[in-house]
N, C-alpha and C positions, 0 to 999 in steps of 0.2 A: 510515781511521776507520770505514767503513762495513764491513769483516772484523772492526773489533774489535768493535763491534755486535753483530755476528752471533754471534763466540762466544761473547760475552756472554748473549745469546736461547739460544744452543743449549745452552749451561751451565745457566741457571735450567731449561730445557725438559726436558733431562737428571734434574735434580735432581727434580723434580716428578713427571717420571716414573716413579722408579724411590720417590720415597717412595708413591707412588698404588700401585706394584705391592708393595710389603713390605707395606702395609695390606691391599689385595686380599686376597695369599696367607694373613695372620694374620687381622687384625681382622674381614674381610670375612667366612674363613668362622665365624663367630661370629655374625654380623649377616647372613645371608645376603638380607634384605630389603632391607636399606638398602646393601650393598655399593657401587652405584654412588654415593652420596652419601656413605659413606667414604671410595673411592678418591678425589672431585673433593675435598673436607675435603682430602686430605693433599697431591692436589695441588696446591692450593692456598699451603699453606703448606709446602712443598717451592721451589716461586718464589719465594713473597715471603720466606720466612729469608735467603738470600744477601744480600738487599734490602737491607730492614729491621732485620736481628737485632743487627747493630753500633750502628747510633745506638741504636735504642731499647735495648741493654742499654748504651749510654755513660749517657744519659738515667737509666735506674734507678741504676746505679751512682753519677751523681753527686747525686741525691736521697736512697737513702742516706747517703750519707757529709755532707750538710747535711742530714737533720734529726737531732734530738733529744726523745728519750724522756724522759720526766719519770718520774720515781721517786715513788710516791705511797706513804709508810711509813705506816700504819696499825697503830694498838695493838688488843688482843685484844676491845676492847669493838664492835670494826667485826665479831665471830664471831658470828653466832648458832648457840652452840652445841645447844640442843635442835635444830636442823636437823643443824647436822652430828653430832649421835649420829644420827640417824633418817636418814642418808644411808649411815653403813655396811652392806655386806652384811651379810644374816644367815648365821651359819657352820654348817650342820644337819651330824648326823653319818652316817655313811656307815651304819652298822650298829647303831642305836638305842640300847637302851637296854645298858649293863653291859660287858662286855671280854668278850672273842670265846670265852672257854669258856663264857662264861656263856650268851652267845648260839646255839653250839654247843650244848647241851644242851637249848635250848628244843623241848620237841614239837613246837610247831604252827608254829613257824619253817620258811619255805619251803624247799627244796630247792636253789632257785639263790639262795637268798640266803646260802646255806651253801658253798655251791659259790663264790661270789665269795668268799665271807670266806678260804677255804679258798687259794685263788688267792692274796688277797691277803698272806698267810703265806709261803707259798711263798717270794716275792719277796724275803723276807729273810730267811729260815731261819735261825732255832735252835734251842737246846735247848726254850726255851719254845712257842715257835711248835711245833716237831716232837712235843712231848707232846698238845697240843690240836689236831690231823693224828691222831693217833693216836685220839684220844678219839671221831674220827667215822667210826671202822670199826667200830663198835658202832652207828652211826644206823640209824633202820629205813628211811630210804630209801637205798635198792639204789645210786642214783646217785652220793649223797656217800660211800658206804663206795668207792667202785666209784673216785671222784676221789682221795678222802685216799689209797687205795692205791697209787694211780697217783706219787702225791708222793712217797711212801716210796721207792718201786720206782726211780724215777727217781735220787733220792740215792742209793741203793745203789748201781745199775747205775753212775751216774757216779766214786764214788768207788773202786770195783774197780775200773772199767776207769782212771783215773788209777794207780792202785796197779801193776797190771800194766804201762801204760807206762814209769812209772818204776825195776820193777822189770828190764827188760830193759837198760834205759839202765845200771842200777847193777851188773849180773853184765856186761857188755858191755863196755862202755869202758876204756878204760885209762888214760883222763884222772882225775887222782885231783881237780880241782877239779868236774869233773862228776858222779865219783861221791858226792861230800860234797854237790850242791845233790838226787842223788837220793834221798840218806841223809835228809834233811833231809824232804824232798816225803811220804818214804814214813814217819817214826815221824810227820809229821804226819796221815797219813791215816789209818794203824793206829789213830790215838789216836783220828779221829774216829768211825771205825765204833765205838768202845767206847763215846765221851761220850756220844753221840747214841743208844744201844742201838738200832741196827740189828744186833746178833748176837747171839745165846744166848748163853745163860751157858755152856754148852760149849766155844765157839770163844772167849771172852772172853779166859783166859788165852792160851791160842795168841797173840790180836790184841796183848793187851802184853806179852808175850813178842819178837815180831817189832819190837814200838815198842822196845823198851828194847836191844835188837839193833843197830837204826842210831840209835838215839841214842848207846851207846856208843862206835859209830862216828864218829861225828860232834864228839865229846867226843876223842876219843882225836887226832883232828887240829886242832882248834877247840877249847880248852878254853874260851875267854874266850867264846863263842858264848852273850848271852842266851836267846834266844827259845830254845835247846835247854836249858839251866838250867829254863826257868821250867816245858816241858812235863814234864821229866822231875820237877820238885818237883809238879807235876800229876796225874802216873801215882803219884808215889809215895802221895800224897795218898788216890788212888782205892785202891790198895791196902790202907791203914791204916797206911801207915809216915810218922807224923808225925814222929817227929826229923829221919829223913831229909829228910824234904820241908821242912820246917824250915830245913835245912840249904842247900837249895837253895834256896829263896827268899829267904832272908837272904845269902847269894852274890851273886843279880838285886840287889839292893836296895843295896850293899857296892859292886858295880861298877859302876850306873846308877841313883842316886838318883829320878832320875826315873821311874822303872817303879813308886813309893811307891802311884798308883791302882789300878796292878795287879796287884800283890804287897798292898796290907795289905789284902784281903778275905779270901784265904785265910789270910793269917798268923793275921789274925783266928778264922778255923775252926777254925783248929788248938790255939788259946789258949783259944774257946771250951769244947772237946772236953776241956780240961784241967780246965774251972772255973776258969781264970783271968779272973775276964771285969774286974777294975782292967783287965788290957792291953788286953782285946777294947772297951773303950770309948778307951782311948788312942789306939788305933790307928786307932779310925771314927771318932771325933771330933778328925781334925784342927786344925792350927792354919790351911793354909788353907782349908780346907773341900773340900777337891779331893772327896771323897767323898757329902758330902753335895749337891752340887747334879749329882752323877750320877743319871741318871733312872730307872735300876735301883737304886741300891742307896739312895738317897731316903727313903724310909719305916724301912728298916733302921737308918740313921744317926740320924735322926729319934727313932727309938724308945730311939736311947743317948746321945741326948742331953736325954733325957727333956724335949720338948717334946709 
């Protein structure tokens, strides 16, 4: 009896010990003041859990499970609602007044406050974003021209060197499933240096020259291939060849009903371009409204739906 005792004692003693020294090494040095009164804290309760820690969690456990909560339902007159309006945050905007060209052209607008805006474009670059990038290499402070260039520069350099990765993959391989994902990779990227005007008009044809190159290719083993339909009714587009394009977008549209949000904008361009516009309001003013409650094209649909 008096061994079991013991390593009963030398168990809690063990335990106490070793939680005193896990606190020491962490907590302690954090509190290097009070250390010794952390260390005796834990061990303390390094002993007495082996104890204690069973009844008193039988204890909690079976006082949960006998009591009960009362549900108190309450109708909306129990709200005071002027407190809860006057409890929400206020939402202030990041870049005050007007949309970020606007803000961009301001003269006495700070420099890093152009600079963040400028940043904050970046992040999700587009067309639009990349015009008003453009529009502050014209500021007269050195820094934001000196930034916006820097943007440019960076999407170019990335897009090239994507371009040349893929393009060794695609003269390379003899896998014809990996040459079609770098056929793919690459009339995508040629088309981007177009959309985005990172090239002169010089190399422009060149760049959809080489798009319509592996899109051919890509067509020629993939016919049923949307996303290459929809770019090449794209290129066509940009060139002036609207039957064409025409043609391919009502293809997308014919073999994936659902691509209707993003096929009838252009469709629409192109019926604009004609003076058809009975179709150019047919087409934006759906029956489910898929277009109109796009946050781009919003105000355009708006506009032909004469509200």
């Amino acid at each position: 009896m008096t061994d079991t005792w013991f390593w009963v004692a030398l168990t809690l003693l063990l335990s106490g010990f070793f939680s005193a020294l896990v606190a020491w090494l962490t907590i302690g040095r954090v509190y290097r003041r009070q250390g010794r009164s952390v260390a005796a804290f834990f061990f303390l309760m390094g002993v007495s859990l082996p104890l204690f820690g069973v009844p008193v969690s039988a204890v909690i456990a079976y006082m949960l499970r006998k009591s009960k909560m009362e549900v108190i339902r309450g109708g909306t007159s129990n709200i005071d609602l002027d407190e809860l309006v006057m409890s929400f945050p206020v939402a202030r905007r990041s870049f005050g007044e007007g949309a970020m060209s606007v803000l961009m052209k301001q003269k006495f607008m700070p420099s890093n406050v152009k600079i963040h805006a400028l940043s904050a474009l970046e992040s999700q670059i587009n067309k639009t974003h990349l015009s008003i990038i453009k529009q502050a290499l014209s500021d007269k402070e050195d820094e934001v021209r000196l930034f916006s260039f820097s943007i440019i520069d960076r999407m170019e350099k990335r897009i090239n060197g994507e371009i040349h990765r893929y393009q060794k993959i695609f003269e390379k391989s003899d896998n014809l499933q990996v040459r079609l994902k770098a056929a793919r990779e690459l009339a995508r990227l040629y088309w981007d240096l177009v959309y985005f005007e990172l090239a002169d008009d010089t190399l422009q044809k060149f760049l959809i020259d080489e798009a319509m190159r592996f899109i051919d290719f890509v067509l020629k083993h993939e016919y049923e291939n949307i996303p290459i339909h929809m770019l090449l009714g794209r290129v066509y587009l940009f060139k002036g060849m609207d039957e064409a394009a025409q043609r391919e977008f009502a293809f997308v549209l014919e073999t994936d009903p659902t691509q209707y949000g993003v096929v009838a904008p252009y469709m629409a361009e192109i019926f604009f371009r004609q003076g058809n516009y009975r179709t150019v309001r047919s087409l934006l003013v759906h029956d489910d409204d898929e277009l109109y409650y796009n946050i781009q094209l919003h105000p355009v649909v708006a506009l032909w739906k004469a509200e």
